[in-house]
C-alpha positions in Angstrom: -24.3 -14.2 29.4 -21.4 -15.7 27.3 -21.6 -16.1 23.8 -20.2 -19.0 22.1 -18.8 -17.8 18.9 -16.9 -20.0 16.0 -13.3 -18.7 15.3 -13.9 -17.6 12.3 -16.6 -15.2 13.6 -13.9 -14.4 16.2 -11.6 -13.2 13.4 -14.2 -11.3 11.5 -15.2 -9.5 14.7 -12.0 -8.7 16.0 -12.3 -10.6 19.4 -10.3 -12.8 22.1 -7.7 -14.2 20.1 -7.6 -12.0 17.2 -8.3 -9.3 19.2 -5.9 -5.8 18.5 -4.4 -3.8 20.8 -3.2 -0.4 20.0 -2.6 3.4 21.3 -2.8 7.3 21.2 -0.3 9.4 20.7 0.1 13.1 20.6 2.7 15.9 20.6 3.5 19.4 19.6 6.2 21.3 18.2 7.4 24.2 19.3 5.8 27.5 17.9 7.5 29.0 14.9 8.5 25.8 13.9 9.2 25.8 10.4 7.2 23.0 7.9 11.1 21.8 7.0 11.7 20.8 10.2 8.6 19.6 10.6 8.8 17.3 7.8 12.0 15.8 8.5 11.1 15.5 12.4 7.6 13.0 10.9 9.8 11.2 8.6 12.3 10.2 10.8 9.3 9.0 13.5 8.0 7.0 11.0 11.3 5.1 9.7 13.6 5.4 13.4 10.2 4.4 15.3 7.4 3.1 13.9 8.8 1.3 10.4 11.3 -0.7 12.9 9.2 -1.5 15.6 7.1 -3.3 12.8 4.0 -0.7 14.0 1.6 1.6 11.4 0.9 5.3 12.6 -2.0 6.8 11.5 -2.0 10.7 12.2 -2.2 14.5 11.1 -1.1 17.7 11.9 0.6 20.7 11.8 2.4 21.9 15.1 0.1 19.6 16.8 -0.2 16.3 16.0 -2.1 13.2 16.9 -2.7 10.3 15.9 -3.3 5.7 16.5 -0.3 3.6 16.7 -1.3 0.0 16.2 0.6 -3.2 14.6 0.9 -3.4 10.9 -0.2 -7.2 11.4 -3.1 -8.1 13.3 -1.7 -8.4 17.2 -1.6 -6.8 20.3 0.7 -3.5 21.0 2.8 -3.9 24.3 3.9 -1.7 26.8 7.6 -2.0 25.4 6.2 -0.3 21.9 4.3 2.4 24.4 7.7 4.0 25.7 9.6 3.4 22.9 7.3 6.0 21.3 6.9 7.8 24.1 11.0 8.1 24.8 12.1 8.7 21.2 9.3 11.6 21.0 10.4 13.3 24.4 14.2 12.9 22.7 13.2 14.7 20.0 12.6 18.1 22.0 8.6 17.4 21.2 6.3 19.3 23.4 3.1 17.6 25.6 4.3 14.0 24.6 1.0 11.9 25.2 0.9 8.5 25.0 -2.5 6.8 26.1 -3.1 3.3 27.6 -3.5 -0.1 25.1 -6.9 -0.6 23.8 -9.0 -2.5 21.2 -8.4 -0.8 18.4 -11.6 -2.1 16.8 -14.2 -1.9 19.8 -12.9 0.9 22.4 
């Protein structure tokens, strides 16, 4: 059965229109990889990749990393933000580049 929600209990609940789309990604570096390289490997992700892209990454790790890739306004992730990721990583010499399918970041 449908339910006939107001917009603003659309917004507030994340759905149809404002609904958000994001992804998955994971990677390693290679072993014996030193924290240096490490460091400036992240940073450049994050202001090459995901600053530009107008994207947020939120992630951890140490040789392996994962983390959610989602807008830093509410909207939808596309499959053009998906392989830019996923390309720039593999570039990088990054090991086991994952990069999952879109989903609701709020309800999957």
């Amino acid at each position: 059965m449908a339910v006939n929600r107001s917009r603003r209990l659309r917004k507030k609940l994340h759905l149809d229109e404002f609904k958000e789309l994001g992804f998955s990604v994971a990677w390693s570096f290679p072993a014996g990889t030193d924290t240096a390289t490490i460091d400036k490997t992240v940073d450049a992700f994050i202001n090459e990749v995901i600053e530009p892209q107008g994207l947020a990454y939120d992630g951890s790790g140490y040789l392996q990393w994962e983390g959610l890739v989602c807008l830093q306004k509410t909207g939808k992730c596309t499959e053009e933000h998906r392989t830019v990721v996923s390309q720039w990583l593999t570039e990088q010499g990054l090991e086991n580049v994952q990069v999952t399918e879109l989903f609701d970041v709020w309800w999957d």
